[in-house]
C-alpha positions in Angstrom: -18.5 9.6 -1.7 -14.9 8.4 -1.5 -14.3 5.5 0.9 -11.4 3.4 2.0 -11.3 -0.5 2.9 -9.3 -2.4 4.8 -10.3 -5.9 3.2 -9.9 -9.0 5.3 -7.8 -11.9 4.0 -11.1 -14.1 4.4 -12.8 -11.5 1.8 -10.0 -12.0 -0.7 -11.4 -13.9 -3.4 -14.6 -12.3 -3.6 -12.2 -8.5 -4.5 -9.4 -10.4 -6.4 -11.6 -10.1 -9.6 -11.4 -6.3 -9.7 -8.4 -5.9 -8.2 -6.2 -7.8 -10.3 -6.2 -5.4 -12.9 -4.3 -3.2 -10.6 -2.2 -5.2 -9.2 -0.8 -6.4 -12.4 0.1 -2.4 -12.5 1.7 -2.5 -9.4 3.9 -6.0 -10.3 5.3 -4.4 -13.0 6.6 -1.5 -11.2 7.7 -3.4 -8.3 11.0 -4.0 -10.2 10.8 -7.9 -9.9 10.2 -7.9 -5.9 6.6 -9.6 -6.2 3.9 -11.2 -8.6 0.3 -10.7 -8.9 0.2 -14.1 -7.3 2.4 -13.3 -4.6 0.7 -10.7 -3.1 -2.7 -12.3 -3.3 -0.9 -14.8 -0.9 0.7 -12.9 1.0 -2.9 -10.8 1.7 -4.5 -14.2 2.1 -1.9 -15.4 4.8 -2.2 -12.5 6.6 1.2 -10.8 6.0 0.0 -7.7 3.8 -3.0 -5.8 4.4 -5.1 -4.7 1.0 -6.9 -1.2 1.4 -9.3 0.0 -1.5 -10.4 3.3 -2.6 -13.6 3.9 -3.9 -15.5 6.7 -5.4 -19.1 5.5 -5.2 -19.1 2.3 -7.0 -15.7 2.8 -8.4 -12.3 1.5 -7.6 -10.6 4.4 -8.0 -7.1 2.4 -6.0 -5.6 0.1 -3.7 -2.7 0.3 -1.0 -0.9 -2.5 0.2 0.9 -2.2 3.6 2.7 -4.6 6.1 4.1 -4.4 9.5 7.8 -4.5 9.7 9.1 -5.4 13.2 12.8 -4.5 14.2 14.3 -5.0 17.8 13.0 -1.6 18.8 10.7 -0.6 17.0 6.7 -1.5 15.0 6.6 0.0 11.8 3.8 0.4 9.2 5.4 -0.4 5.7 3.7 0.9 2.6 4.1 -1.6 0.1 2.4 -0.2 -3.4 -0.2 1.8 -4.1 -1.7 2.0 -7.8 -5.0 3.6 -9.2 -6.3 6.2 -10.5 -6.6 10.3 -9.4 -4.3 9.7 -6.2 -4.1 13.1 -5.5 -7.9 12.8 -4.8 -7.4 9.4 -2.5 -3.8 9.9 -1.1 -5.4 11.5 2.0 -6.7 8.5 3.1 -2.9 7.8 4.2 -3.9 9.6 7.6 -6.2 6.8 7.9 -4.2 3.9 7.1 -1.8 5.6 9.5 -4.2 5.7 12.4 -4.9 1.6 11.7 -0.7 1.1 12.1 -1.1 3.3 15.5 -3.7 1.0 16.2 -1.6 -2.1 15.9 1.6 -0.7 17.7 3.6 0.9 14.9 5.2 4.3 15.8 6.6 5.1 12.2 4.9 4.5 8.9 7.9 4.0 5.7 7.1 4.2 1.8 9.5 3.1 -0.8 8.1 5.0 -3.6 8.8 6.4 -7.7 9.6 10.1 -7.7 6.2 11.3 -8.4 4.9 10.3 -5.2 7.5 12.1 -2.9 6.5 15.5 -3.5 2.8 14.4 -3.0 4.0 12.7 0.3 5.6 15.3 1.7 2.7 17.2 2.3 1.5 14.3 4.2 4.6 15.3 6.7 6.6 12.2 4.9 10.5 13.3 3.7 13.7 11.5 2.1 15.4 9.5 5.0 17.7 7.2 2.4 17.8 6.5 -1.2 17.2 2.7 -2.3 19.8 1.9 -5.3 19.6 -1.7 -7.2 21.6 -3.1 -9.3 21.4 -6.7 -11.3 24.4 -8.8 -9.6 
């Protein structure tokens, strides 16, 4: 059975074993935004929430999301998700989106890699803007 958890920044320590694994995926992808210790902070303090996909006992992946507040509007950021199979898990976006409604977001955002925007779209997500870095 697949399940998803939202896990509470109290619960933190007792997941980070298992979860830093992934993390350390997600870091290096993040293109030098955040560390692995970073975001176990920032989920501690409150700031980012730390989802986690399961497959019976497995961790099959983990979402982190914050809310971004702008003068007129809530939104629910999607910060990284890593793991394993996402096309089988992915759908659990709908309920991560249903916990933003829940807290006053009316959009939901994901800066993502390539791969995930076609599997995105058929969540009803599509290309607003393209992010472009450059070392200065």
């Amino acid at each position: 059975m697949k399940t998803l958890t939202l896990v509470r920044r109290d619960d933190i320590e007792e997941v980070q074993w298992f979860i830093i694994p992934k993390l350390i995926s997600a870091c290096r992808r993040s293109d030098g935004k955040w560390l692995v210790d970073d975001a176990l902070r920032f989920i501690s303090d409150g700031a980012w929430f730390l989802w986690i996909a399961r497959e019976g006992d497995e961790v099959t992946g983990l979402c982190i999301t914050e809310i971004n507040e702008y003068p007129h509007a809530r939104f629910l950021r999607f910060i990284c998700a890593t793991g394993i199979h996402a096309k089988d898990w992915a759908g659990f976006v709908k309920q991560i989106e249903a916990w933003g409604r829940s807290m006053g977001c009316s959009r939901s955002q994901i800066e993502c890699r390539h791969g995930w925007e076609k599997l995105m779209s058929s969540f009803g997500y599509k290309k607003t803007h393209v992010i472009l870095y450059r070392n200065i």
